[in-house]
Backbone atoms as SQL, in Angstrom:
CREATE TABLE atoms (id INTEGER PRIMARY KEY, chain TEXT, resi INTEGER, resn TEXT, atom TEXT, x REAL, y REAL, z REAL);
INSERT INTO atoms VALUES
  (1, 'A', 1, 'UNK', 'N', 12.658, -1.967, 8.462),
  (2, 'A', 1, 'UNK', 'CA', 12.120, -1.289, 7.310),
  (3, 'A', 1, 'UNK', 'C', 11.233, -2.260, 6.535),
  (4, 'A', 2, 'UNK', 'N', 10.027, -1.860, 6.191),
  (5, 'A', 2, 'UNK', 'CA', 9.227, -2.434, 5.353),
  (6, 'A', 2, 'UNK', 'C', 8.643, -1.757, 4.261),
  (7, 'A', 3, 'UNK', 'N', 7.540, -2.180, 3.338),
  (8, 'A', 3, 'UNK', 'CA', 7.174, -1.135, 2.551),
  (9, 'A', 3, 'UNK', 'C', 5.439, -1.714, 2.508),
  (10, 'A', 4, 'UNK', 'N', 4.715, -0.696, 2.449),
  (11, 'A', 4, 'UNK', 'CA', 3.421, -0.514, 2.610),
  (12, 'A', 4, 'UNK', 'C', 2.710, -0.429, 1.276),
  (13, 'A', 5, 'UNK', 'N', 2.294, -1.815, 0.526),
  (14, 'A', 5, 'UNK', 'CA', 1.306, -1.512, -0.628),
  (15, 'A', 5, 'UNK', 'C', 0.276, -1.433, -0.955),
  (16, 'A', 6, 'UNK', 'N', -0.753, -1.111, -2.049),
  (17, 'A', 6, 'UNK', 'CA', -1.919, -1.374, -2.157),
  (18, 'A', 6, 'UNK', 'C', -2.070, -0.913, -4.100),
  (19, 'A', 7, 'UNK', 'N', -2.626, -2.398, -3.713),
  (20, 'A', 7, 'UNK', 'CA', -3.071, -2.920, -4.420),
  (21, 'A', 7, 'UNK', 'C', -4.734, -3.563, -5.036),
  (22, 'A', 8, 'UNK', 'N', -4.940, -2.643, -6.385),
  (23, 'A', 8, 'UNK', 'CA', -5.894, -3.385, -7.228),
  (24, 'A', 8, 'UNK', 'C', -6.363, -4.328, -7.377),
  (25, 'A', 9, 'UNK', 'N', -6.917, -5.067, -6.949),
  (26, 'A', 9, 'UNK', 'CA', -7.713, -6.881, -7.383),
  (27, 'A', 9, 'UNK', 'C', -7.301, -6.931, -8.960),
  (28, 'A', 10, 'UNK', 'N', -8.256, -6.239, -9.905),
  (29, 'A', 10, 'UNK', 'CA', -8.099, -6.284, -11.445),
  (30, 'A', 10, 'UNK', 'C', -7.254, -5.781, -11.921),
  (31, 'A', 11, 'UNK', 'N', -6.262, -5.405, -11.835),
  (32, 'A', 11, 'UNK', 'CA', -5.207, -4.388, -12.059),
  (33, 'A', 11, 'UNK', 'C', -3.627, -4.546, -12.080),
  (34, 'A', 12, 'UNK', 'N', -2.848, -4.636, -12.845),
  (35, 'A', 12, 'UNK', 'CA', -1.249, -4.560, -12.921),
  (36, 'A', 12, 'UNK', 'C', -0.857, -3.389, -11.770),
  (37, 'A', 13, 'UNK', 'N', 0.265, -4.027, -11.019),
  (38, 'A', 13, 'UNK', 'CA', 0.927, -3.210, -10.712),
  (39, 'A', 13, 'UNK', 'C', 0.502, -2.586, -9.108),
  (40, 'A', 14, 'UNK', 'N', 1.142, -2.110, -8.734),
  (41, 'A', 14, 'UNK', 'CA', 0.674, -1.168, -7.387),
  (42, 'A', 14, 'UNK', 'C', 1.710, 0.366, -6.832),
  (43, 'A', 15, 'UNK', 'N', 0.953, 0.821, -5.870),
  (44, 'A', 15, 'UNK', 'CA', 1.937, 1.946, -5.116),
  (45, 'A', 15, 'UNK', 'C', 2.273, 1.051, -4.156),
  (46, 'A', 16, 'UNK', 'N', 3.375, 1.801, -3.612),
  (47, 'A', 16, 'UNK', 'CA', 3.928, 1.237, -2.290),
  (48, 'A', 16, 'UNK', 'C', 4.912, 2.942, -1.497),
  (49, 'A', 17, 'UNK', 'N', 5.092, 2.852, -0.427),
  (50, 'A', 17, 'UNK', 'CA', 5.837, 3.293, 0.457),
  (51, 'A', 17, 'UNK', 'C', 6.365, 2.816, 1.478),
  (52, 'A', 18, 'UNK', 'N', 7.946, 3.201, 1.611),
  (53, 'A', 18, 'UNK', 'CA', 9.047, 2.958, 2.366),
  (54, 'A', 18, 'UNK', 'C', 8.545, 3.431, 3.482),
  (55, 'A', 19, 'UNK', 'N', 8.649, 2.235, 4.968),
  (56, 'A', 19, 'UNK', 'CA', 7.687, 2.239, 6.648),
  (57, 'A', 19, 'UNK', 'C', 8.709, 1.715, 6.819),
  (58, 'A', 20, 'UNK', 'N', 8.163, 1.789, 8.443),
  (59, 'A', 20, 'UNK', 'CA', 8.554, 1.399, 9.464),
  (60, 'A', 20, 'UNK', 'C', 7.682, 0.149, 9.655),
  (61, 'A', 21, 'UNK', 'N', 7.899, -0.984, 10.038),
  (62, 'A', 21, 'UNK', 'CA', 7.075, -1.655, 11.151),
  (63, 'A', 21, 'UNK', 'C', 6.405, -0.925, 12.714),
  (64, 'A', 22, 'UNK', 'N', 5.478, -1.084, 13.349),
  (65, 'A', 22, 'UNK', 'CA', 5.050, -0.446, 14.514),
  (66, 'A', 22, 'UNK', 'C', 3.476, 0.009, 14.660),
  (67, 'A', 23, 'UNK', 'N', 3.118, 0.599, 15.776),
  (68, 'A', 23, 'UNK', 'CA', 1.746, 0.861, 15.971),
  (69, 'A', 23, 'UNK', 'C', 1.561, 2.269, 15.295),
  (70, 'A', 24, 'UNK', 'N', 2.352, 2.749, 14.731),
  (71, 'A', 24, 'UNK', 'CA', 2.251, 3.979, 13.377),
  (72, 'A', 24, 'UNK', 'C', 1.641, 3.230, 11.826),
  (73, 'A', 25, 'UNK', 'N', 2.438, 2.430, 12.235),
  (74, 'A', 25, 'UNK', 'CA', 1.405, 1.606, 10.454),
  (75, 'A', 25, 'UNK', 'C', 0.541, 0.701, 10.842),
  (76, 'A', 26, 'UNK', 'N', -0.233, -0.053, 11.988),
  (77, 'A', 26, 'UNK', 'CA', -0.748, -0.540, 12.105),
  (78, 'A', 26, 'UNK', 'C', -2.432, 0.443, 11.804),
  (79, 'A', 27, 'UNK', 'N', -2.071, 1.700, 13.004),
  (80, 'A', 27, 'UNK', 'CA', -3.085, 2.723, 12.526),
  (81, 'A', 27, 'UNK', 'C', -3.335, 3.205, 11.224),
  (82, 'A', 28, 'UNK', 'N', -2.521, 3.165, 10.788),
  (83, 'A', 28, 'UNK', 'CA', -2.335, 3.788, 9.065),
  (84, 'A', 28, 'UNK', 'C', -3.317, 2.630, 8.409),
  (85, 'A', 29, 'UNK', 'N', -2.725, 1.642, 8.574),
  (86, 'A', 29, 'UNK', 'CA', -3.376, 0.438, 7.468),
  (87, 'A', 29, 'UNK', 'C', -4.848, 0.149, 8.212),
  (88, 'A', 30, 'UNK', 'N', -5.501, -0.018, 9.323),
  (89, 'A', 30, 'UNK', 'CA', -6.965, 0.444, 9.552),
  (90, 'A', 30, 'UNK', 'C', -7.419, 1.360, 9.144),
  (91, 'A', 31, 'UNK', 'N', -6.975, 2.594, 9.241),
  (92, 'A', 31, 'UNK', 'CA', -8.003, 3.628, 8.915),
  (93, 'A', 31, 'UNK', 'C', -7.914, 3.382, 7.434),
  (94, 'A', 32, 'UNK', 'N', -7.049, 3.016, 6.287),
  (95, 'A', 32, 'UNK', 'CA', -6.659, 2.765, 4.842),
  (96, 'A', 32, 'UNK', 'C', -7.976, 1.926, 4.971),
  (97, 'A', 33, 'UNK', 'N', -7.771, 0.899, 5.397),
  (98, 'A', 33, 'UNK', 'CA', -8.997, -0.308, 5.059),
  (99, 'A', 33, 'UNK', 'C', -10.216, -0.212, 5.413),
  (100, 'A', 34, 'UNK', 'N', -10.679, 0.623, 5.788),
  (101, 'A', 34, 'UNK', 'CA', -12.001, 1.491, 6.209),
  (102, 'A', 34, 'UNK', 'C', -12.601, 2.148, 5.464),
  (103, 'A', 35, 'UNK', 'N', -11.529, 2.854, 4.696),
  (104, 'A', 35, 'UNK', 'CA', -11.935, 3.309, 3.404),
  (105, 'A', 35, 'UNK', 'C', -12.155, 2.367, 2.034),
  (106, 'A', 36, 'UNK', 'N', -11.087, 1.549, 1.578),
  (107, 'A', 36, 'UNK', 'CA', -10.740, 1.165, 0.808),
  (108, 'A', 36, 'UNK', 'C', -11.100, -0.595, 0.442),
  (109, 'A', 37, 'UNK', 'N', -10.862, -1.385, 1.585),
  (110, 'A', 37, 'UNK', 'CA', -11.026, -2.507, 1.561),
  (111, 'A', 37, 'UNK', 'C', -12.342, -3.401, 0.721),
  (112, 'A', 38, 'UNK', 'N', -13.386, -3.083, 0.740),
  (113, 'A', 38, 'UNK', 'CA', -14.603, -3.111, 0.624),
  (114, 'A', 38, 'UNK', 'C', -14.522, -2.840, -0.782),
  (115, 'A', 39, 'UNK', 'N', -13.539, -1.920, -1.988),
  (116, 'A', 39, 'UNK', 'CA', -14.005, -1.465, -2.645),
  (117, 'A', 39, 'UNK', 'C', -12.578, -2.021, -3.901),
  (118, 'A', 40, 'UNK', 'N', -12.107, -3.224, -3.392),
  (119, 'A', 40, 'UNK', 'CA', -11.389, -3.518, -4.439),
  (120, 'A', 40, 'UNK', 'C', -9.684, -3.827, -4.144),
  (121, 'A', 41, 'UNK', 'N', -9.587, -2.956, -3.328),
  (122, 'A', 41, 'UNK', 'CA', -7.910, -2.845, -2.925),
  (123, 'A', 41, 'UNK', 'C', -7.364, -3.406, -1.452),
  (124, 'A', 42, 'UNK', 'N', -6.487, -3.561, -1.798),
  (125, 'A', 42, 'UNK', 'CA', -6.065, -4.369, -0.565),
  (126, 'A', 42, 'UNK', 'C', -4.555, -3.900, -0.310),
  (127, 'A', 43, 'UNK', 'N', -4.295, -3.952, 1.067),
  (128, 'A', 43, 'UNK', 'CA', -2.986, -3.207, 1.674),
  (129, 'A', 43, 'UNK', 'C', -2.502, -4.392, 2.111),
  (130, 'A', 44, 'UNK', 'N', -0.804, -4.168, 1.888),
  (131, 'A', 44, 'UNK', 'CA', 0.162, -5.819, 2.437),
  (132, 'A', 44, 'UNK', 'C', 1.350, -5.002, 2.524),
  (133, 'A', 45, 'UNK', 'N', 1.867, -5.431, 3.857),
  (134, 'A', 45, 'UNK', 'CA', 3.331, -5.166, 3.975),
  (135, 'A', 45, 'UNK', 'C', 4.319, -6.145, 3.389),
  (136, 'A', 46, 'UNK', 'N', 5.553, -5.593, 3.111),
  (137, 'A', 46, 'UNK', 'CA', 6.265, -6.745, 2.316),
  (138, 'A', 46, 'UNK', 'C', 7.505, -5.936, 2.859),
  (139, 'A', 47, 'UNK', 'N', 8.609, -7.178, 2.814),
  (140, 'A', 47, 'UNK', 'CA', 9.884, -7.009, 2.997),
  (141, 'A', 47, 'UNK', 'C', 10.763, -6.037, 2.236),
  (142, 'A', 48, 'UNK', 'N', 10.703, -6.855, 0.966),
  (143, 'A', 48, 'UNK', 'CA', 11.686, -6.437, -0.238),
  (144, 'A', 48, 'UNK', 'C', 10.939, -6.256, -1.254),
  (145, 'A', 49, 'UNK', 'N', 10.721, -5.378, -2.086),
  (146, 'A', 49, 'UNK', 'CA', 9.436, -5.269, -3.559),
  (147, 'A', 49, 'UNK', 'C', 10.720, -6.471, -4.493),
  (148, 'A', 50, 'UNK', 'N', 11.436, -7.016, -4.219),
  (149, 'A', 50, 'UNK', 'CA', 12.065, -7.732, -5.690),
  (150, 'A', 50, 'UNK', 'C', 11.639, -8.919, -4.488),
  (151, 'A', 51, 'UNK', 'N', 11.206, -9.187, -3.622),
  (152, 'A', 51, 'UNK', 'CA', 11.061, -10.754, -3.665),
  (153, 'A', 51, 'UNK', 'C', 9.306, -10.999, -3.822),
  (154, 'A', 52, 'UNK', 'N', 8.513, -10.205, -4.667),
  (155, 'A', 52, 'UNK', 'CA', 6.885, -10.186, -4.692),
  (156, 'A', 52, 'UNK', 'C', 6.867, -9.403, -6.086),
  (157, 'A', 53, 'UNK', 'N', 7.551, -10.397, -6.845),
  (158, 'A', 53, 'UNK', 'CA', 7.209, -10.003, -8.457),
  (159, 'A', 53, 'UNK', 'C', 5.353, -10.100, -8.639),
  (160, 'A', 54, 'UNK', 'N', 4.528, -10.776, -8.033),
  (161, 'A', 54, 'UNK', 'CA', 2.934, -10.297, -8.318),
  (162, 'A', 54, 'UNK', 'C', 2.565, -8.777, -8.124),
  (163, 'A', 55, 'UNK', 'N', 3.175, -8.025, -7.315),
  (164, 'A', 55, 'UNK', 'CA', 2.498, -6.925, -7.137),
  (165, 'A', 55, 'UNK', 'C', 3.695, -5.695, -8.244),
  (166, 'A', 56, 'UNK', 'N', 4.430, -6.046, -8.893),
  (167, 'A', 56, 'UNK', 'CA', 5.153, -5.468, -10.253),
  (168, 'A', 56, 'UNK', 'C', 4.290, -4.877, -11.292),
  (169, 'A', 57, 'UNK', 'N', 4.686, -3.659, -11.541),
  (170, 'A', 57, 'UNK', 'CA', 5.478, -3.242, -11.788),
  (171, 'A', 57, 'UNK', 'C', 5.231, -2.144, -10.050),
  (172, 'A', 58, 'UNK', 'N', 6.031, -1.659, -9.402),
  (173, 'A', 58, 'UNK', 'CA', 5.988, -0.685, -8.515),
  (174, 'A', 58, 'UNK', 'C', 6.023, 0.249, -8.391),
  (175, 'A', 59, 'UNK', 'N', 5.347, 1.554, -8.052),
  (176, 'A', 59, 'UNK', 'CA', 5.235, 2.796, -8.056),
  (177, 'A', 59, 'UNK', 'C', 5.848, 3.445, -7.089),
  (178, 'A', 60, 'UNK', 'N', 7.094, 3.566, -6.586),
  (179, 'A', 60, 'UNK', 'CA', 7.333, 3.829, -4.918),
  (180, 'A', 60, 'UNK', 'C', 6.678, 5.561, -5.171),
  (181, 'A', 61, 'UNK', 'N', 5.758, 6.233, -3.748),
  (182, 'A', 61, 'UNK', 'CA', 5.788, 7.181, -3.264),
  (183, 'A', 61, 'UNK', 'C', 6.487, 7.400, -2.221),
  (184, 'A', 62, 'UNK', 'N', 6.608, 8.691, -2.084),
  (185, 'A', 62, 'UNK', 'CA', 8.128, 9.417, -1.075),
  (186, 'A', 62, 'UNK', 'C', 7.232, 9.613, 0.100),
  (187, 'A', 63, 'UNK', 'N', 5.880, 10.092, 0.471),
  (188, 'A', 63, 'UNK', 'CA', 5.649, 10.048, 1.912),
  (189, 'A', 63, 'UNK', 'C', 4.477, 9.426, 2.025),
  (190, 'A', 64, 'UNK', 'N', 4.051, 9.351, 3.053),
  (191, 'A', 64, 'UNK', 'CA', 3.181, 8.629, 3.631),
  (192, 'A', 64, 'UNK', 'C', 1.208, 9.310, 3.447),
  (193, 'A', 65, 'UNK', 'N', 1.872, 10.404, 3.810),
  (194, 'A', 65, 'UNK', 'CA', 0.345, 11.105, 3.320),
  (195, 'A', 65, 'UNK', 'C', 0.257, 11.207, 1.694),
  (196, 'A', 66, 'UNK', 'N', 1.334, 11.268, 1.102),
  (197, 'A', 66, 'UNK', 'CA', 0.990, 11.044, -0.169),
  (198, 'A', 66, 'UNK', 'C', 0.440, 9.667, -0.796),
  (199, 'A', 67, 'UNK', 'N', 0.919, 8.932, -0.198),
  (200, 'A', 67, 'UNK', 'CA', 0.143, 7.494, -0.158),
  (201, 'A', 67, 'UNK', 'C', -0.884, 7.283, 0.226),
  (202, 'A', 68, 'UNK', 'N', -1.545, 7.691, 1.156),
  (203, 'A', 68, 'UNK', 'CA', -2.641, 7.978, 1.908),
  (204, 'A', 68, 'UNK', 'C', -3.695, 8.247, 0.764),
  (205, 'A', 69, 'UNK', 'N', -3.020, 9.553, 0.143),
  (206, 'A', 69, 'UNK', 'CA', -4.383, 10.328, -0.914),
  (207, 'A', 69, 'UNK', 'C', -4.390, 9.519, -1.765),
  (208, 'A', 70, 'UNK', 'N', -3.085, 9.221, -2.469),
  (209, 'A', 70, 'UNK', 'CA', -3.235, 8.409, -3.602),
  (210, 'A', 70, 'UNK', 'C', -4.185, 6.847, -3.913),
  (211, 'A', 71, 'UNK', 'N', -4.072, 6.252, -2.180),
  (212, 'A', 71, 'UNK', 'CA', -4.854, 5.208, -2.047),
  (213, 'A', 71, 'UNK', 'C', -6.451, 5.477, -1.842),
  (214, 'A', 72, 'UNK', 'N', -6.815, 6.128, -1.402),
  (215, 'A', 72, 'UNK', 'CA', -7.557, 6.686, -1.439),
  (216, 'A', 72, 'UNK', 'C', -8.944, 7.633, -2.431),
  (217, 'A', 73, 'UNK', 'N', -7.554, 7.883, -3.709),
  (218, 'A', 73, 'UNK', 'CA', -7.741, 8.179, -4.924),
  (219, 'A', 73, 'UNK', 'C', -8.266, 7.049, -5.892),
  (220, 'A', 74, 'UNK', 'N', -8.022, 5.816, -5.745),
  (221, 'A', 74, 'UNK', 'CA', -8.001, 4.780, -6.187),
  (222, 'A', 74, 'UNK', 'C', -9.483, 4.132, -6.377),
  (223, 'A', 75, 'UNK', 'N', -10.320, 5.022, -5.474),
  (224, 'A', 75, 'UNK', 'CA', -11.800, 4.380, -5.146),
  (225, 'A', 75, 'UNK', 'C', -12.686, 4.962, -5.855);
């Protein structure tokens, strides 16, 4: 289990969602950074959200396509 964030350059705080490790989030986080990368935000997997107090305060979303839009939303 991991969790999938993204994150603002100028900005407090981030979303994140509860993943899997695997070639399901590997695709996820390319096509994310295709959109997004270029324009400020940046995607990082992390273990535990309490051992990466920089990316605090945390927003968890419940699925994955909702993360999707929301990151997405961000641009």
């Amino acid at each position: 289990m991991c969790y999938l964030i993204a994150k603002e350059f100028e900005k407090q705080g981030c979303i994140a969602v509860k993943t899997k490790h695997g070639k399901g989030l590997s695709a996820t986080v390319e096509e994310l950074n295709k959109k997004v990368a270029d324009k400020g935000v940046q995607l990082v997997t992390i273990s535990r959200p309490s051992a990466y107090g920089e990316y605090e305060p945390y927003e968890m979303i419940d699925t994955m396509d909702d993360f999707k839009k929301r990151v997405v939303a961000l641009v």
